[in-house]
Each structure stands twice: as C-alpha cells, then as structure tokens.
N, C-alpha and C positions, 0 to 999 in steps of 0.2 A: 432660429436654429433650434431642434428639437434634438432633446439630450435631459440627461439625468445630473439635477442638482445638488452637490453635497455640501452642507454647513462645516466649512472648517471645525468649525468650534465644536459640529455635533460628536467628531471620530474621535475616540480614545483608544488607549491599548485595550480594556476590558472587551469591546465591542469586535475591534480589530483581533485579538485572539479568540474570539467566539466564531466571527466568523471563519478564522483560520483553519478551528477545529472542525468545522460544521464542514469546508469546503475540502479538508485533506479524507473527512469519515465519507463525503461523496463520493471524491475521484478516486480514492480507495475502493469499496465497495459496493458500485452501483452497477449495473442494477441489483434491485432492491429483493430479497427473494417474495414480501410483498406486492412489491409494483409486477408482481408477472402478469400481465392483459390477454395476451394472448401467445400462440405458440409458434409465432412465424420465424424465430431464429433459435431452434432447440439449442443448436451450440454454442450461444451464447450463455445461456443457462445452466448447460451440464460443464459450459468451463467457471462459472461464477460457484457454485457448487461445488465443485475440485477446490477451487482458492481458499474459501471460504475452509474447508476443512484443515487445510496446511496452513493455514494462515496463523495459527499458532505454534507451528513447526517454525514457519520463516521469524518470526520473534523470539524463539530459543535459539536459532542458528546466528539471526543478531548478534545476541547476546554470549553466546558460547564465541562467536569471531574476535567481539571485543575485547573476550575474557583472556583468551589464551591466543592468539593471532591479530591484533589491534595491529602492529604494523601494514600488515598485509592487505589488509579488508577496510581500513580506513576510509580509502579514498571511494571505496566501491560505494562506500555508505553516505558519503558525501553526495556521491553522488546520485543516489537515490533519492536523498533528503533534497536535495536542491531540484533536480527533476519532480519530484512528489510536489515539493513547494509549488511551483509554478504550475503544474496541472489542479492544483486546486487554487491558486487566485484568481486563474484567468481562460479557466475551462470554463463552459456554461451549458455544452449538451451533451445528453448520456452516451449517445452515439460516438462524438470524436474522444471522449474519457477514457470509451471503452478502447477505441483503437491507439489512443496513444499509450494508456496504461499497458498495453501488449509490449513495448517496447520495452516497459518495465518487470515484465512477470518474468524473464527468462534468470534477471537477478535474484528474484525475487524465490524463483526457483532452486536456484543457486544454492540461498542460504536456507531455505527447506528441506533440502537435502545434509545440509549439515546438521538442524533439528533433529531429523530424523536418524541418523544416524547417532547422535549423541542418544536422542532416548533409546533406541534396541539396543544400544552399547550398554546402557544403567539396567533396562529389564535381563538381558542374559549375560549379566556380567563379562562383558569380555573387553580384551582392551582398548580402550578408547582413539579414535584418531586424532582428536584434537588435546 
C-alpha cells in the first residue's frame, strides 16, 4: 500500500501550529501575487487584488464587531474560523482553495464594509454606526 508515513513521536504542537499558520496564510491568500505565470484567468487576479486591499478593512471590521456588537457577530466568526480552519488542513490545490474560499468572501465582505465604514466615520468625523 502506497501512502505517507508519519512518526507519531515526530508531530508536536510547535510543528502542528507552523503548519496551521503556513496552511490558513495559503487558503487565505493564494494565489500568490508572485506566483502570477500567466494571464489565462484575469479574474482571478483582479478579484485577489481587490481582497488583498480590504483585507485590512475585513480585520478592523473583526475587531470593531467584537468590540461593540460581540453578541451579534459571534457566531458569524465562528464560523468563519472553523470554515477557514478546515480549508487550510485539508485543502491541497490553489484551484478548489480558490473556489471554496468564494463561499467565504461574501463574509468576509461583510465585515469590510464595517472596516470601512468605521474608518470614513474617524477621517470626517461623523457619527459612528457601530
């Protein structure tokens, strides 16, 4: 039977959360804006390129849902962290990453637009939604 052999003994948390990181920074953002080969799926690129710009927006809006709306958003976050989790242990090519991670952007969009709205609210002072 051919198959991959792993040393109990060898697996540790250290190893196991390396991996974890390595595998949530994949299914998160791949492709790679390095790995670009060639130009046969522009739209995958001009949507990785959008992400990538809000993508600090979607971790202010995180963070402003827990801050002031934790009730509400909890579960949402759960469940993105448990979807994310499992797209990075047991994903392995950039192709279905991409197409399942879509199922996650529309959230992901979600809380971006709460980012975004909190920062225009702080640059022209006006009153906050959240």
């Amino acid at each position: 039977m051919q198959g991959y052999k792993v040393d109990p003994g060898d697996i540790n948390i250290f190893k196991f959360s390396i991996s974890y990181l390595k595998g949530i920074a994949y299914s998160m953002f791949s492709p790679f804006p390095g790995s670009i080969i060639s130009i046969k799926n522009p739209f995958v690129y001009f949507q990785m390129i959008i992400y990538y710009m809000l993508f600090p927006f979607i971790i202010l809006g995180v963070f402003v849902s827990l801050r002031y709306k934790w009730r509400n958003f909890l579960s949402v976050i759960i469940f993105l962290f448990v979807t994310a989790s499992i797209f990075a242990l047991f994903e392995g090519n950039i192709g279905t990453v991409f197409r399942h991670r879509d199922m996650l952007i529309v959230f992901f969009l979600f809380f971006g637009a709460i980012g975004i709205s909190k920062t225009l609210s702080i640059l022209h002072d006006q009153p906050r939604i959240f």
